[in-house]
FIVEX-629039 format. One line per 3 residues: for each residue x, y, z of N, C-alpha, C, O, CB. Coordinates in Angstrom, 2 decimals, m for minus. Glycine has a CB too. Example, Ala and Ser with C-alpha at 12.3 -4.5 7.8 and 13.67 -1.06 7.14 Angstrom:
13.19:m5.69:7.80:12.30:m4.50:7.80:13.20:m3.30:7.80:14.24:m3.32:8.46:11.31:m4.47:9.05 | 12.85:m2.25:7.08:13.67:m1.06:7.14:12.90:0.03:7.87:13.41:1.14:8.04:14.08:m0.60:5.72;
This chain:
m13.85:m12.68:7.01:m13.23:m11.48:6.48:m11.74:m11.44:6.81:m11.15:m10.37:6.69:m13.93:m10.25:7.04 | m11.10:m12.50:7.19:m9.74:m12.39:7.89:m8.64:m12.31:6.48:m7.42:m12.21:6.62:m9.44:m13.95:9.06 | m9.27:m12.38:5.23:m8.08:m12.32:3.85:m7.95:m11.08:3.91:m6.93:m10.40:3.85:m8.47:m12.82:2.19;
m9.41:m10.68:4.07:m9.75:m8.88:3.62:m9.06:m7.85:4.63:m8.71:m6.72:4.30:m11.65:m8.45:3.75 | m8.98:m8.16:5.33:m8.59:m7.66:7.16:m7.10:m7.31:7.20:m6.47:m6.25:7.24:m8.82:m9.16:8.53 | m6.80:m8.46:7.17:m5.51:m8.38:6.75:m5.06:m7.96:5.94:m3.85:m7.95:6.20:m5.08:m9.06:6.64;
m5.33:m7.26:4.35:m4.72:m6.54:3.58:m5.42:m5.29:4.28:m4.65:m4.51:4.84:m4.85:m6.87:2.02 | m6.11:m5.16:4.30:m6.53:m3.71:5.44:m5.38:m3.08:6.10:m4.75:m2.13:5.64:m7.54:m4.16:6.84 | m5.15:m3.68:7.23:m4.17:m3.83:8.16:m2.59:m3.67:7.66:m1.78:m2.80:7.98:m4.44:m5.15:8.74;
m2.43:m4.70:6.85:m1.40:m3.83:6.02:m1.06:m2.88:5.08:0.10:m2.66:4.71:m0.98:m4.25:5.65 | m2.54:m2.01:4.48:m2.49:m0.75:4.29:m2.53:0.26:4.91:m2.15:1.32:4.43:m3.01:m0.56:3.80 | m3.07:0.13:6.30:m2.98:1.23:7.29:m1.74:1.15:7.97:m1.27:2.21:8.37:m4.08:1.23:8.29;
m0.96:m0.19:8.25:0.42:m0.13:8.54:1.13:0.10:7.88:2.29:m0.02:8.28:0.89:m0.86:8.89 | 0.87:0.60:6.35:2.16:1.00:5.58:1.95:2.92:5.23:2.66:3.71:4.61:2.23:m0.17:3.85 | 0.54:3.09:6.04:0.73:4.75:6.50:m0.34:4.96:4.92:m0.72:6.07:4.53:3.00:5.68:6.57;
m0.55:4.02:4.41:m1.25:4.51:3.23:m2.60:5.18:3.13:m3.56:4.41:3.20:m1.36:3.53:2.49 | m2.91:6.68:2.94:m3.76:7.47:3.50:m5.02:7.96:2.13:m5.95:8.75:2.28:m2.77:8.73:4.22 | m4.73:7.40:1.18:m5.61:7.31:m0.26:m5.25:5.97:m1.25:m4.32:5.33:m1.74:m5.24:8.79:m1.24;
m6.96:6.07:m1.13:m6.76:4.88:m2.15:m8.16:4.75:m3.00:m9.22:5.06:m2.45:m6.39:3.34:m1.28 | m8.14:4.21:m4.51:m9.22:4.38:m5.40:m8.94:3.27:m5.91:m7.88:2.66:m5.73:m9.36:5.54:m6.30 | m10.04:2.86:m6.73:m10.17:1.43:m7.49:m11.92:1.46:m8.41:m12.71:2.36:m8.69:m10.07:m0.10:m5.99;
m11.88:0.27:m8.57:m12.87:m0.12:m9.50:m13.40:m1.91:m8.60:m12.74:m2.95:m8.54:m11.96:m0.18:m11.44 | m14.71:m1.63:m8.08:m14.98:m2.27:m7.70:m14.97:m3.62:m8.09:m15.04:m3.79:m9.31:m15.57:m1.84:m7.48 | m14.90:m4.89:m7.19:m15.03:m6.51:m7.42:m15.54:m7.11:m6.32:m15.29:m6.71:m5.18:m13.72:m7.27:m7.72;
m16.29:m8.14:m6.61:m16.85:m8.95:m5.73:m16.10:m9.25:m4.67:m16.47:m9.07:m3.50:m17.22:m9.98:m6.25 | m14.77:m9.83:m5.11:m13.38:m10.16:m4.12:m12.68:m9.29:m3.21:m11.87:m9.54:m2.32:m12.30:m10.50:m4.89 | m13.36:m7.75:m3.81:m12.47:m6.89:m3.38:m13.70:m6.24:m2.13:m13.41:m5.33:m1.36:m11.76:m5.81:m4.77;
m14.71:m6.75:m2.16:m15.84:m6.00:m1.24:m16.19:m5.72:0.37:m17.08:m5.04:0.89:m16.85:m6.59:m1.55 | m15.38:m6.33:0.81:m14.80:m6.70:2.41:m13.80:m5.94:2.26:m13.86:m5.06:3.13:m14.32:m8.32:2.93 | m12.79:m5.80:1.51:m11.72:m4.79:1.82:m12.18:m3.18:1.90:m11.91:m2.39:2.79:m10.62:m4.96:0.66;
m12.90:m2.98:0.80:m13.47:m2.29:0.28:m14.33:m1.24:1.12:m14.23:m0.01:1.08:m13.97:m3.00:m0.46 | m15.31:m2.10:1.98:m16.27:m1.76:2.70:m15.26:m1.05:4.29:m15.58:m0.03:4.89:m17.39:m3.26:2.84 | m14.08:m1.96:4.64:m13.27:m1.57:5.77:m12.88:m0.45:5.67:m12.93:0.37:6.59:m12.26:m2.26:6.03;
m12.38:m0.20:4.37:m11.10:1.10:3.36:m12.43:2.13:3.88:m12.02:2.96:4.69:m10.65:0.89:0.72 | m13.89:2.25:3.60:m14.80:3.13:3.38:m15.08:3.66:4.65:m15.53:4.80:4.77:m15.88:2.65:2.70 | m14.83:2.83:5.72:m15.10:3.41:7.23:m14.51:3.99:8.20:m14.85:4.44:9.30:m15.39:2.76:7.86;
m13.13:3.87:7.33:m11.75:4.33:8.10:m11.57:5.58:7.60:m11.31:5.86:6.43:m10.38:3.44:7.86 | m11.75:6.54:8.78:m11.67:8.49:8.68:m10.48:8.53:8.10:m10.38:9.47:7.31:m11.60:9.63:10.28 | m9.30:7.69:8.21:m8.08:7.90:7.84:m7.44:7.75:6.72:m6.23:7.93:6.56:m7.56:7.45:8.42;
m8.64:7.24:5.47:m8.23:6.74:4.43:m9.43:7.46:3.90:m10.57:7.38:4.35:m7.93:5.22:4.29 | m8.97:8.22:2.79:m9.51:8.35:1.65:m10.40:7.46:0.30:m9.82:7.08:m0.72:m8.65:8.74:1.39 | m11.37:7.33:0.48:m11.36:6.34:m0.90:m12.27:7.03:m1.71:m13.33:7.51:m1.30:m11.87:4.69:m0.73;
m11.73:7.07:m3.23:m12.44:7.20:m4.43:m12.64:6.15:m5.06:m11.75:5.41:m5.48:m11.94:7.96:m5.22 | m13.77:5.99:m5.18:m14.47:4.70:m6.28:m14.12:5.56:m8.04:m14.37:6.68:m8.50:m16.94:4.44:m5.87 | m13.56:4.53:m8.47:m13.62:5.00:m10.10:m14.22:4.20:m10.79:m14.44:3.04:m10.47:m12.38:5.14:m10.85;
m14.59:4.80:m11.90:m15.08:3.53:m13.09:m14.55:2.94:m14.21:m15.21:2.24:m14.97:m16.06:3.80:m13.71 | m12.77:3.33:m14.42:m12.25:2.65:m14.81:m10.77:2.31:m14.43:m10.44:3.09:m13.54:m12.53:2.90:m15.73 | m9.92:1.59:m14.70:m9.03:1.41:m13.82:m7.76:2.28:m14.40:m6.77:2.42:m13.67:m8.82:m0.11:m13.59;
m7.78:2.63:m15.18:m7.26:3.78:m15.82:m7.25:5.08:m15.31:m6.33:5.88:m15.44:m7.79:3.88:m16.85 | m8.60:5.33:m14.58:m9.12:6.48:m14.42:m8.67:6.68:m12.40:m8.60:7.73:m11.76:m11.00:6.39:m15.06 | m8.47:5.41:m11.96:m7.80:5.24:m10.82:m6.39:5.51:m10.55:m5.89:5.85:m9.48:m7.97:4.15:m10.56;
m5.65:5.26:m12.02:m4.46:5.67:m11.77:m3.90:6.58:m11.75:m2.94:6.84:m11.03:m3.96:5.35:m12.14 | m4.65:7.55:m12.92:m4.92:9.16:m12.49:m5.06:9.79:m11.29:m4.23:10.47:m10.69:m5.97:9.59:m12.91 | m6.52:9.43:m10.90:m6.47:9.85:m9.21:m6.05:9.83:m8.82:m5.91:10.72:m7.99:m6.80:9.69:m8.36;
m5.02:8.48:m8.89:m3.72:8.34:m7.35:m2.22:9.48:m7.44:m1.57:10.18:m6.66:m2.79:6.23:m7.41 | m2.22:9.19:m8.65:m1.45:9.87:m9.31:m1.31:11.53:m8.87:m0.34:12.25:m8.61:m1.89:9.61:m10.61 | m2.47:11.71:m8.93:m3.10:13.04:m8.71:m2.66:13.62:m7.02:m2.07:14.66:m6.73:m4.93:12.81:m8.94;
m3.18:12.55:m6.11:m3.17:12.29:m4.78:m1.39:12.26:m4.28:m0.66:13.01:m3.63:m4.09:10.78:m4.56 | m1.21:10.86:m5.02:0.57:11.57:m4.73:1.16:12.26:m4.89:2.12:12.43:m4.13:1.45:11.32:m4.94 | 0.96:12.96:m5.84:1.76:14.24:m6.15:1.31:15.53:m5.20:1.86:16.63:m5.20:1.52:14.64:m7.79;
0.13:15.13:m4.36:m0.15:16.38:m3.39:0.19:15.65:m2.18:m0.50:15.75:m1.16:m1.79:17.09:m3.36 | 1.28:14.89:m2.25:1.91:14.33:m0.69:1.13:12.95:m0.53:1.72:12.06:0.08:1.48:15.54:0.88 | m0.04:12.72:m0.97:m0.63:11.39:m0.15:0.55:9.65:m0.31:1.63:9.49:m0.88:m2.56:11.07:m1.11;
m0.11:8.91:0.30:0.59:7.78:m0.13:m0.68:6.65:m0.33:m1.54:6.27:0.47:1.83:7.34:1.03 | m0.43:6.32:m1.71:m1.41:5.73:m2.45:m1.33:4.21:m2.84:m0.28:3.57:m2.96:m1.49:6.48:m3.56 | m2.79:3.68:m3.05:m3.01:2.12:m3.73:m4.13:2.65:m4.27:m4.94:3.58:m4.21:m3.22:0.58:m2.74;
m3.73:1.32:m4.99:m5.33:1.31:m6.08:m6.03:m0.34:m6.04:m5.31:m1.34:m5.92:m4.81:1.72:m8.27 | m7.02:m0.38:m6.11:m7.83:m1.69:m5.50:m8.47:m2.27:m7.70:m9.18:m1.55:m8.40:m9.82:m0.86:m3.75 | m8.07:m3.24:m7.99:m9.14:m3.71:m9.17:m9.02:m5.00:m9.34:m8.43:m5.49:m8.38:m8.98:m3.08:m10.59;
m9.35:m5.87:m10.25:m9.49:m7.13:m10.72:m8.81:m6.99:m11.91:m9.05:m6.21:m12.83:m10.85:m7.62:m10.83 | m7.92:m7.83:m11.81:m6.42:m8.00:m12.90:m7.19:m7.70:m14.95:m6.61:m7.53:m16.03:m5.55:m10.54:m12.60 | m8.64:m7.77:m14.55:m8.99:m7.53:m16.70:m8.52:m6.19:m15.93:m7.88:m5.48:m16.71:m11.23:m7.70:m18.00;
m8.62:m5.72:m14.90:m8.56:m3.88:m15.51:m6.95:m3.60:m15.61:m6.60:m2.45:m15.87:m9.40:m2.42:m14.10 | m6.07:m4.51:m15.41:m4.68:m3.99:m15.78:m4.66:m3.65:m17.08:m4.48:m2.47:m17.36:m3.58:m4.94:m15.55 | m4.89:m4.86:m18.35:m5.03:m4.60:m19.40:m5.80:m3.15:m19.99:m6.02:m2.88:m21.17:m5.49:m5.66:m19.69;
m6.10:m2.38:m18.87:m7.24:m1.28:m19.58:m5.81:0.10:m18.88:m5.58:1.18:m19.42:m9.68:m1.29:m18.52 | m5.07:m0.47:m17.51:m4.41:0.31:m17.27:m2.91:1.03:m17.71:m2.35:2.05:m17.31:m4.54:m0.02:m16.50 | m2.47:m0.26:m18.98:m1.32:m0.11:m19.21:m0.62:0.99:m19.64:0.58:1.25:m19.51:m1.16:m0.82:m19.79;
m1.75:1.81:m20.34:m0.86:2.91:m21.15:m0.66:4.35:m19.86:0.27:5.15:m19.73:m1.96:3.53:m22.93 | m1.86:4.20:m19.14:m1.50:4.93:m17.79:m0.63:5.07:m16.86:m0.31:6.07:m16.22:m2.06:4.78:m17.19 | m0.04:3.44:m16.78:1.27:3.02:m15.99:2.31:3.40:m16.68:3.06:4.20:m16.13:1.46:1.57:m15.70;
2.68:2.84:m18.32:3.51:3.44:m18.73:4.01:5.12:m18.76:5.16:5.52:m18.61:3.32:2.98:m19.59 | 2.88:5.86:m18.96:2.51:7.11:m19.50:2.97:7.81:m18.39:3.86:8.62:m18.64:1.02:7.34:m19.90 | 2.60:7.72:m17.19:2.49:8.38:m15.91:2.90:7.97:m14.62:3.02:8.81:m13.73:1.41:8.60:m15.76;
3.12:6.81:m14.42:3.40:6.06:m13.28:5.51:6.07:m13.77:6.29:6.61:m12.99:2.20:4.16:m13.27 | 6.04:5.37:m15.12:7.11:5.09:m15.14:7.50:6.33:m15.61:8.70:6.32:m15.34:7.42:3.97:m15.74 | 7.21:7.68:m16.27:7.68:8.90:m16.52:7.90:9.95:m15.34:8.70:10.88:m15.24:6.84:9.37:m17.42;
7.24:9.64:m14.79:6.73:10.31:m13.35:7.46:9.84:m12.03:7.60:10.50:m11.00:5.13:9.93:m13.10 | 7.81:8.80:m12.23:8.27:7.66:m11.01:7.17:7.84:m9.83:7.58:8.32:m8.77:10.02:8.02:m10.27 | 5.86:7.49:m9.94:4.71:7.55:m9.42:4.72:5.97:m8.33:4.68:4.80:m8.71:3.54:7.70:m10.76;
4.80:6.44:m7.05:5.12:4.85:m6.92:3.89:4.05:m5.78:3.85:4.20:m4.56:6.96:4.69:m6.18 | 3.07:3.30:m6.54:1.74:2.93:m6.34:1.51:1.57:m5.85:2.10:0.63:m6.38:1.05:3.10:m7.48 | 0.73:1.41:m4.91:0.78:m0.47:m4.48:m0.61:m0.82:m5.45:m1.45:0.09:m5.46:0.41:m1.03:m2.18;
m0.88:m1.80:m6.09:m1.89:m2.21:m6.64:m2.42:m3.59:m6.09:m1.99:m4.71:m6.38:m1.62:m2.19:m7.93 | m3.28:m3.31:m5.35:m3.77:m4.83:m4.85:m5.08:m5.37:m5.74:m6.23:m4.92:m5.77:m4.30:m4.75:m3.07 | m4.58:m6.29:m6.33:m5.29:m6.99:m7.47:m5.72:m8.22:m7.15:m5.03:m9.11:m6.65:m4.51:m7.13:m8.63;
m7.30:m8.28:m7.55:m7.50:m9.62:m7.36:m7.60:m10.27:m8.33:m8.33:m9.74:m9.17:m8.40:m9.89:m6.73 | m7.15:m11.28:m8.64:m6.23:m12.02:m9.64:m7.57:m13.34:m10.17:m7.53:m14.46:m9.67:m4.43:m12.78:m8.64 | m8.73:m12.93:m11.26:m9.48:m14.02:m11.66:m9.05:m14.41:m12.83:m8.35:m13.71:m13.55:m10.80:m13.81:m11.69;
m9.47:m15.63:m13.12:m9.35:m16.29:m14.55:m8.43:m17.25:m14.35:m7.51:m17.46:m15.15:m8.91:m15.36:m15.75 | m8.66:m18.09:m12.94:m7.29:m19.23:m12.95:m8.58:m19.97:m12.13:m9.79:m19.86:m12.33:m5.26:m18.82:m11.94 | m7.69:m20.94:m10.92:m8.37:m22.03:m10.19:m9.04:m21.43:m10.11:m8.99:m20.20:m9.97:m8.07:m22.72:m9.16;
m10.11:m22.28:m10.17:m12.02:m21.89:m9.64:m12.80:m20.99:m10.74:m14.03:m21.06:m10.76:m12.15:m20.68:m7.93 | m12.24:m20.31:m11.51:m13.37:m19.55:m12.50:m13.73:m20.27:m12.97:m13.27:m21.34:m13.37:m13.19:m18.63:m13.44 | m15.38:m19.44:m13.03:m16.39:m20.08:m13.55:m17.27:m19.03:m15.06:m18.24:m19.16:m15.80:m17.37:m20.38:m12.08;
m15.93:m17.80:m14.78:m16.77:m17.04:m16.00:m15.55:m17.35:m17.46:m14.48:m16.74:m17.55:m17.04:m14.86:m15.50 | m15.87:m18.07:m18.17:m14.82:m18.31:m19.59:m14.23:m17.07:m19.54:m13.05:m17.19:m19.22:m15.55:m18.59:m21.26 | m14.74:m15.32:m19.82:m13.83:m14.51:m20.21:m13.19:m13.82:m19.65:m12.71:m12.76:m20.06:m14.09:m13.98:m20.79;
m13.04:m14.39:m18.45:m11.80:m14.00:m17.33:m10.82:m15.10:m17.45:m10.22:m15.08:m16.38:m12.31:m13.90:m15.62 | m10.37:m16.01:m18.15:m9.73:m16.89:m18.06:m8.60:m16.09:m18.90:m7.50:m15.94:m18.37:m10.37:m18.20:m18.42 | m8.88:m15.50:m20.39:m7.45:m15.17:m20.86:m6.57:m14.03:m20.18:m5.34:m13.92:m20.27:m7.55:m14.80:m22.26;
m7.48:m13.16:m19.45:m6.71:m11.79:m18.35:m6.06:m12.80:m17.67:m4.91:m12.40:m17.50:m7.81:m10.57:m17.12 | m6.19:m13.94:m17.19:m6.08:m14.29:m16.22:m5.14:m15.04:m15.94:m4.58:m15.15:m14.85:m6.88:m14.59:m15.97 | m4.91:m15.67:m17.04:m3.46:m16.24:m18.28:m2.58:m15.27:m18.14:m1.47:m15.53:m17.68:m3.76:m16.35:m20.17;
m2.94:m13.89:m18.53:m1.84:m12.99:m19.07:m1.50:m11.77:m17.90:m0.84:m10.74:m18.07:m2.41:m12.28:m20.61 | m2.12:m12.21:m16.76:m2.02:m11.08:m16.13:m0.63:m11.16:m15.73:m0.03:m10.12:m16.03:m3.00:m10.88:m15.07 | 0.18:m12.12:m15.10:1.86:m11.91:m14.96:2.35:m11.55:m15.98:2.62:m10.35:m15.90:2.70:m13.03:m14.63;
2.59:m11.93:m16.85:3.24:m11.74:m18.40:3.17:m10.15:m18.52:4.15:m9.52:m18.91:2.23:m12.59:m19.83 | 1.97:m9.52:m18.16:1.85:m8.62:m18.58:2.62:m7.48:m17.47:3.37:m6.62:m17.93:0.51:m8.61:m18.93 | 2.38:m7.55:m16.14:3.09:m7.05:m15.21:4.91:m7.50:m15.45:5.77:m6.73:m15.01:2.34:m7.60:m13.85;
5.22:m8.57:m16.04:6.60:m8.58:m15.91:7.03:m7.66:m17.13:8.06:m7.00:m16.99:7.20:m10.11:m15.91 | 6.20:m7.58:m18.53:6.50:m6.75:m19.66:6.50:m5.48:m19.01:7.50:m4.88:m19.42:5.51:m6.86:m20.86 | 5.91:m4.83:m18.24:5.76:m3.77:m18.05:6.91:m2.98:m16.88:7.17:m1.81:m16.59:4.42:m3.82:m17.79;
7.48:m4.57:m16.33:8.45:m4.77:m15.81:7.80:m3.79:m13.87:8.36:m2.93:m13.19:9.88:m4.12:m17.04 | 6.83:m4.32:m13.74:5.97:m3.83:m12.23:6.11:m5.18:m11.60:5.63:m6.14:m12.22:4.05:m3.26:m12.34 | 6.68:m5.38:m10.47:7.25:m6.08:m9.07:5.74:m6.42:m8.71:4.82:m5.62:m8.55:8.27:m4.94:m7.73;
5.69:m8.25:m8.61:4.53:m8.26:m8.26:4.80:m9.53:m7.38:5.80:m10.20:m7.64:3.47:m8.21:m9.39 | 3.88:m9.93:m6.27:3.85:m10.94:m5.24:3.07:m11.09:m4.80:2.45:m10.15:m4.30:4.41:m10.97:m4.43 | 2.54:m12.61:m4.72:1.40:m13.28:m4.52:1.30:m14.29:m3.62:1.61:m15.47:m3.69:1.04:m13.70:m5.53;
0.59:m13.33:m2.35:0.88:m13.93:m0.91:m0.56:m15.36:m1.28:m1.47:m15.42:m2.11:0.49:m12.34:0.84 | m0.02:m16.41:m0.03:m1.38:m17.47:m0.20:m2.09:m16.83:1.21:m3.30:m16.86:1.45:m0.95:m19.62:m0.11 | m1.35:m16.41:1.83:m2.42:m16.21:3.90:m2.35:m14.76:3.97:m1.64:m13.94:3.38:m1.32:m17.01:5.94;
m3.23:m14.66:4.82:m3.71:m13.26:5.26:m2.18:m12.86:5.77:m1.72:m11.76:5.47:m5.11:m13.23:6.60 | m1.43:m13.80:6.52:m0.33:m13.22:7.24:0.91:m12.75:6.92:1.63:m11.90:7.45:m0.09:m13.85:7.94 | 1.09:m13.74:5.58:1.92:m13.32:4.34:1.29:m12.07:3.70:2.15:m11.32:3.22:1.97:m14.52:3.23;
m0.20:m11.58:3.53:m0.53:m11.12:2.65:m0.34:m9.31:3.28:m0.25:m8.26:2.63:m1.92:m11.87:2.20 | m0.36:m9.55:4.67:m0.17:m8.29:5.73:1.33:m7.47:5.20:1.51:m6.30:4.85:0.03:m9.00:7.65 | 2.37:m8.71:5.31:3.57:m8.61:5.59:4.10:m7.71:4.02:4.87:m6.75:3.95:4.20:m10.22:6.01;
3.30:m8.52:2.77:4.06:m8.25:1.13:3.27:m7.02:0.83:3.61:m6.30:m0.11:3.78:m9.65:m0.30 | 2.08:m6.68:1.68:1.13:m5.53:1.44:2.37:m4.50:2.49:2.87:m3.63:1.77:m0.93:m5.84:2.13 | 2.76:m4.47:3.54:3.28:m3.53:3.93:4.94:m3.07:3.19:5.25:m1.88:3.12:3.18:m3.83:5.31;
5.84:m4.13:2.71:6.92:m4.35:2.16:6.79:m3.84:0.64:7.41:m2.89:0.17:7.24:m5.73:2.37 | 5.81:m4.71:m0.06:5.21:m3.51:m1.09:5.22:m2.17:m1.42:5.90:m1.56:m2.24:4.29:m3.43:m1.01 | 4.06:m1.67:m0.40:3.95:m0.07:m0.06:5.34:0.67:0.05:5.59:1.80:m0.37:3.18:0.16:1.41;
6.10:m0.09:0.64:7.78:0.81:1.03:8.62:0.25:m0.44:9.51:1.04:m0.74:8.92:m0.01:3.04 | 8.53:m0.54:m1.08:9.44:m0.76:m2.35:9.10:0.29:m3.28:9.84:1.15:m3.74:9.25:m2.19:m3.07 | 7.89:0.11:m3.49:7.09:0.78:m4.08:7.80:2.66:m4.58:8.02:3.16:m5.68:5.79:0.63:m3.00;
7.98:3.27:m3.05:8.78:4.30:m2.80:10.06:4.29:m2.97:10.73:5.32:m2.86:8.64:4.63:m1.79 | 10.67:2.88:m3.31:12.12:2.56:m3.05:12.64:2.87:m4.41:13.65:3.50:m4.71:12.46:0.97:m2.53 | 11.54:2.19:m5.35:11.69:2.22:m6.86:10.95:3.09:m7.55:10.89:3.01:m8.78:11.42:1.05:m7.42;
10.20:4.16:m6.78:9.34:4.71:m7.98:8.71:4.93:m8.87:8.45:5.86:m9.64:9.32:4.92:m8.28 | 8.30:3.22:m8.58:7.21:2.78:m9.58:5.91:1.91:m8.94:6.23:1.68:m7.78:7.97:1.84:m10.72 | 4.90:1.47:m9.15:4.18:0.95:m8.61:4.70:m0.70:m8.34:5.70:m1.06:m8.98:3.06:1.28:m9.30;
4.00:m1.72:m7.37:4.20:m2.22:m7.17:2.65:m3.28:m7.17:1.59:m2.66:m7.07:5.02:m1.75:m6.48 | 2.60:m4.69:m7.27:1.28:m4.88:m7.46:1.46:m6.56:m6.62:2.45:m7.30:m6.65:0.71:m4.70:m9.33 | 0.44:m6.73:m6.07:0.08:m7.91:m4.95:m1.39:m8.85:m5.81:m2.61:m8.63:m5.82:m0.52:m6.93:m3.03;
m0.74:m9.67:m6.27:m2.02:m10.49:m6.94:m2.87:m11.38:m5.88:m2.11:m11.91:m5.08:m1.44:m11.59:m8.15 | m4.62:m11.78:m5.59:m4.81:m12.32:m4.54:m5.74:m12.96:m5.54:m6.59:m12.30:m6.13:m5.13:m11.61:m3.17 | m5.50:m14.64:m5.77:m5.99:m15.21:m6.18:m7.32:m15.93:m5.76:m7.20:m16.00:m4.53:m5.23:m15.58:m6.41;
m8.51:m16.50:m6.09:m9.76:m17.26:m5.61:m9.34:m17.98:m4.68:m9.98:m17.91:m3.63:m10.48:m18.10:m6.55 | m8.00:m19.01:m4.72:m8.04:m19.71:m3.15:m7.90:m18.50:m1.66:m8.49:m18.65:m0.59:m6.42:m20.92:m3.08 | m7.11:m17.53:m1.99:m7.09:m16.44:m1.16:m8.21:m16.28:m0.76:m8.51:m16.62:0.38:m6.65:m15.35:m1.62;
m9.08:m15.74:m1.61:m10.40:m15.12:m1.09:m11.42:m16.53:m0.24:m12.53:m16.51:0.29:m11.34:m14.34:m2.72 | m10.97:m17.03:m0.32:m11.67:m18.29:0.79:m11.98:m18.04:1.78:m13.04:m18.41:2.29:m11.01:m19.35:1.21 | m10.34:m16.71:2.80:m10.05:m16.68:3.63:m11.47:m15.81:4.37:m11.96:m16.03:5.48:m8.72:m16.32:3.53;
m11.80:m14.99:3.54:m13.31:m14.34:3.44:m14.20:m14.84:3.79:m15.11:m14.04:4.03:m13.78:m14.07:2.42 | m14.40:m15.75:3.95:m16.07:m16.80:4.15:m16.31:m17.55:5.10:m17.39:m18.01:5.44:m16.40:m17.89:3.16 | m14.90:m17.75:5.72:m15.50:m18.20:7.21:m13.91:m17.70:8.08:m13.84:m17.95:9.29:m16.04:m20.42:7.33;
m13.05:m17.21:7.60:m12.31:m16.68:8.29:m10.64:m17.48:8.29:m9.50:m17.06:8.47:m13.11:m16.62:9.55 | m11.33:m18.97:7.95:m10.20:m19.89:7.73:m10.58:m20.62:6.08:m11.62:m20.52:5.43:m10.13:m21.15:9.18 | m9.32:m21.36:5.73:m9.39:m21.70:4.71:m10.27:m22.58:4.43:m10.58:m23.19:5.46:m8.49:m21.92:4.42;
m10.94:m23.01:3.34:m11.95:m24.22:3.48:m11.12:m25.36:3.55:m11.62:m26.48:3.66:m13.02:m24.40:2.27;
């Protein structure tokens, strides 16, 4: 669990006190940590759209927010980000786990998966894609504070070799 841990760790070190998403396999160790901690809020949503609302919702009553999904749900989030996040200057960390590259094994995660930068740079959202838990601590806490710097969300892609870090603690 040391990939998962570590983005943990750098959400509670960046003071971040709500957070909602749309569940993933990759994301389930983080997930499960986020759920036990009195200090963090979490709403499960069911679409990733419907997460950005919430947060949305949450920051604007003071909280400081992320949202947890798997990069197909950007494509479902765009008109939300545009709509509300860049009108609003809503400024959100998105920790995304990034499928449809090395190692997939499902074909229709491969074109999200193609397009998921392209689509964050069109939308013009700051994104960085740590390889180690220790990098991943550091761009998760630096994130969270840009994030506020620019008033817009900010998004951390964690690709299948990442999640390795999950399964025995070190890389395979």
């Amino acid at each position: 669990m040391k990939g998962s841990l570590a983005i943990y760790k750098g959400i509670k070190d960046s003071n971040i006190d709500f957070v909602s998403g749309v569940p993933c396999v990759n994301l389930k160790n983080l997930i499960s940590l986020i759920e036990r901690d009195r200090d963090i809020t979490y709403i499960p949503a069911t679409r990733e759209e419907e997460a950005v609302g919430i947060c949305a919702g949450a920051h604007l009553a003071g909280r400081r927010c992320a949202i947890l999904m798997q990069n197909s749900g950007l494509g479902n989030s765009i008109n939300s980000i545009g709509s509300l996040c860049k009108v609003y200057q809503i400024p959100l960390l998105f920790v995304i786990s990034h499928r449809g590259d090395l190692k997939e094994k499902i074909p229709a995660q491969v074109p999200m998966g193609r397009w998921t930068k392209k689509l964050l740079e069109t939308i013009e959202m700051p994104y960085y894609c740590p390889k180690t838990p220790e990098e991943a601590y550091k761009i998760i806490k630096y994130g969270a504070d840009y994030a506020h710097v620019i008033g817009y969300p900010v998004a951390v892609l964690f690709d299948a070799l990442y999640w390795e870090y999950d399964s025995k603690g070190e890389r395979l």
